[in-house]
N, C-alpha and C positions, 0 to 999 in steps of 0.2 A: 233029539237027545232027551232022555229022561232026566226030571229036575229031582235032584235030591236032599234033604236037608243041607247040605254039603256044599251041594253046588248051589242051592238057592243063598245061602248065608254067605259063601264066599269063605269057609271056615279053613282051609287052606293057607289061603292066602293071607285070613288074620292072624293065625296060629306064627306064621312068617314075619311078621310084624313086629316080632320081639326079639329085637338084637344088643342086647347089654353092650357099653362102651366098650366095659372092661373086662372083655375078653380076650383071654391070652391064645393069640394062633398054636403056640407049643404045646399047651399042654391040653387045649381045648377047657379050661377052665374061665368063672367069672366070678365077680363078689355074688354072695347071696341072694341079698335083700337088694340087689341093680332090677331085679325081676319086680319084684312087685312094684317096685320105682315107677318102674317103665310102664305096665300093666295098667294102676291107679290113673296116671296121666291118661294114657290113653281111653281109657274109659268114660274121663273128667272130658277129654273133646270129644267123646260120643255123644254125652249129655249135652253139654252145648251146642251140636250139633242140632239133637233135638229140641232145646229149649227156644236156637232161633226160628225154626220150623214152627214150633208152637206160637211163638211169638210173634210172629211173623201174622199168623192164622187169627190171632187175638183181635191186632192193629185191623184187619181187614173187617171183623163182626162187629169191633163196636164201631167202625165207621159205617157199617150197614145198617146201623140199631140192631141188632140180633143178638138178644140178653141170653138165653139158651144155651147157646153155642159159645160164646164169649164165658158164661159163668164157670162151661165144662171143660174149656182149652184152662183156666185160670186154674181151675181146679188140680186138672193135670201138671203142670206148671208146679203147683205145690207140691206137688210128692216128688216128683222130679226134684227138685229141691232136695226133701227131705232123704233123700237116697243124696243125694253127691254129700250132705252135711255128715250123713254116716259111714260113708268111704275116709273119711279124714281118721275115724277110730282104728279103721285097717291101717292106715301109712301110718300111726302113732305106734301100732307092733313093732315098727324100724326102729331103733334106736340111734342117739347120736355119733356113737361108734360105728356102726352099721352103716350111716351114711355118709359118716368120713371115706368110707373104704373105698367108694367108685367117685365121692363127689368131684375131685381132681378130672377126672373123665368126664364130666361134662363141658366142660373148655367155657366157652361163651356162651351156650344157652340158657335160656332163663324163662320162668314163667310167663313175665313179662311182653312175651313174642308171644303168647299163646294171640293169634289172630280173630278166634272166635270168643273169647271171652271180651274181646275189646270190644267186638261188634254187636256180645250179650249186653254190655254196659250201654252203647248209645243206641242200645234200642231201646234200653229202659229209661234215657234220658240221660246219663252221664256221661257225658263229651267235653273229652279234653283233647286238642289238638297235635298236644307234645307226644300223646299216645304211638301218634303213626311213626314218630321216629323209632321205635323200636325193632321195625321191620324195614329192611332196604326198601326206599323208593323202587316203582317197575316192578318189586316180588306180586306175587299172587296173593299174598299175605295184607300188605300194605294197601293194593286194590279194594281188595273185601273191606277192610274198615274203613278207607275214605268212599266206598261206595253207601255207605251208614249216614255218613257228615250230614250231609242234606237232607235226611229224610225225615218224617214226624217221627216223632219216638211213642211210646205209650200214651203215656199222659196228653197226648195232643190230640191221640185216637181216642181217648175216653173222652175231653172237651168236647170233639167234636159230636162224641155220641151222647151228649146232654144235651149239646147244640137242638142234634137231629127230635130230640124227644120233649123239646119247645120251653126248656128251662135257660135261662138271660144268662149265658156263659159271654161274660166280656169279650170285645171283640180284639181287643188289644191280644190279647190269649191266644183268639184263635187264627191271629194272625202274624205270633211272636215269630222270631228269629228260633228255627227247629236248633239249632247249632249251640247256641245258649245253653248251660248248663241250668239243673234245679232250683225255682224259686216262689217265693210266698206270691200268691196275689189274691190280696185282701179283697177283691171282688168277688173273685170266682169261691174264697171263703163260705159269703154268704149266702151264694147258691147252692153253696154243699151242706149249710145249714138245712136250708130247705128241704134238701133231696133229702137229707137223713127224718127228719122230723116227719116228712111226709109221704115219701116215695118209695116201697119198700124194695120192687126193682131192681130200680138204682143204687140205694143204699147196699143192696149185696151186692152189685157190682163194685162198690169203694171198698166194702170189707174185706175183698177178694184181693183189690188191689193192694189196700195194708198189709195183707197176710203175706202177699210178695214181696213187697217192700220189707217187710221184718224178717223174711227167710233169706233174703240177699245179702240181710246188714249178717243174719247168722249166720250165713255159709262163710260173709269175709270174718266175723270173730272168729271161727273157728280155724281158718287157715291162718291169721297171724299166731293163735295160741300155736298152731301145730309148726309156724314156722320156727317163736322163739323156743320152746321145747327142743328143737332138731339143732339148731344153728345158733342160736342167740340172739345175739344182736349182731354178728359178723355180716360183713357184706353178704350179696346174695351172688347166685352164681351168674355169669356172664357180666358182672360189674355192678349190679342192682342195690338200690338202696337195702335190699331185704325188710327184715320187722319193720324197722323206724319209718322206713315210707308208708308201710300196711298199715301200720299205725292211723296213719292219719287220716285214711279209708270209714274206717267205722266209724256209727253213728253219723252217718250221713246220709236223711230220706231223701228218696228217687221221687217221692211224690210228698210235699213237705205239705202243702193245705189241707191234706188229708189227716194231718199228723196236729195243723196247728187247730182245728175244731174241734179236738176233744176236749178242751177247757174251759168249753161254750156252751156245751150241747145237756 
């Protein structure tokens, strides 16, 4: 069988992929703006889709020492970024009226179940337990993010790749509890002194890092702006704290030693 754009994209069967709630059987009608709704999201899990792939890719080169390869997946990683941060100006076309119109129709769903963005956060280190409750135990959903729980996240694959490149990464570090959420450690501090004053390498491997860490805290400033804009501060849908919980998201680095030597250096 001949492969054709068509058939090699699957472009059929994505095109089929968009079925607005609120769709009325009689009339064959739906709210408007339930399309680009729908649309946005699914695009936002293609991205992350891609972003654990890359990630994924990243965790394995700097455990190899492979600076090259690791600089170009990071690289990637940022633009990827910087496209989902400007998908947020498209869903700000919708206006709050516009999404009053179908939000009733989404019943109990909520961001919050997105499976791959939970599994985007504990790869990049932020692991919080209460997350898997959002997906029924046994779903394929709930699997995929406790399959994350255990595993090094980034910043453990970066230790380990100073480790491998013979700079005194504390052993305490490199052999923390992966499950632990983000924290200061004043040892591994001073070795990032070092690396930046002296190793220039390395030093673009952290600036790389940073650059992610600050395009993560901007993609979530820009979805709580986008959320209290649309909603307010009203609960979110399927029960969710909405803004007030997003809230308290931001300003919190995924790699925080990175962040505390700049008033050293």
């Amino acid at each position: 069988m001949q492969i054709t754009y068509g058939s090699y994209l699957k472009v059929p069967e994505l095109l089929a992929l968009q079925v607005p709630a609120s769709h009325d059987a009689t009339s064959g009608r739906f709210e408007h703006d339930e399309m680009l709704f729908i649309i946005i999201h699914q695009v936002y899990e293609l991205w992350f889709k891609q972003q654990l792939h890359e990630g994924d890719r990243l965790a394995q080169c700097l455990i190899a020492n492979e600076v090259e390869p690791a600089c170009a997946t990071l690289k990637r990683m940022l633009t990827i970024l910087k496209t989902m941060v400007q998908q947020v100006d498209v869903l700000e076309t919708m206006t709050p009226v516009s999404f009053l119109s179908f939000r009733s129709f989404l019943s109990s769903s909520s961001g919050f179940q997105s499976a791959q963005f939970r599994e985007f956060e504990f790869l990049l280190g932020n692991k919080h337990p209460r997350v898997l409750a959002h997906n029924p135990e046994g779903s394929a959903e709930h699997r995929a993010i406790a399959a994350r729980w255990p595993k090094p996240t980034l910043y453990d694959a970066f230790a380990r790749f100073l480790a491998a490149r013979g700079h005194a990464v504390p052993k305490v570090l490199l052999e923390r509890d992966v499950t632990q959420p983000p924290q200061e450690w004043p040892e591994m501090q001073e070795v990032l002194l070092d690396v930046y004053r002296n190793f220039p390498a390395e030093r673009q491997v952290c600036e790389l890092l940073v650059d992610l860490d600050e395009g993560v805290q901007e993609w979530r400033y820009r979805h709580v702006k986008m959320v209290e804009r649309t909603i307010g501060f009203k609960q979110g849908t399927g029960g969710s704290p909405g803004a007030a919980y997003l809230r308290t998201t931001l300003f919190n680095p995924l790699f925080p030693d990175l962040w505390a030597i700049r008033t050293r250096l």
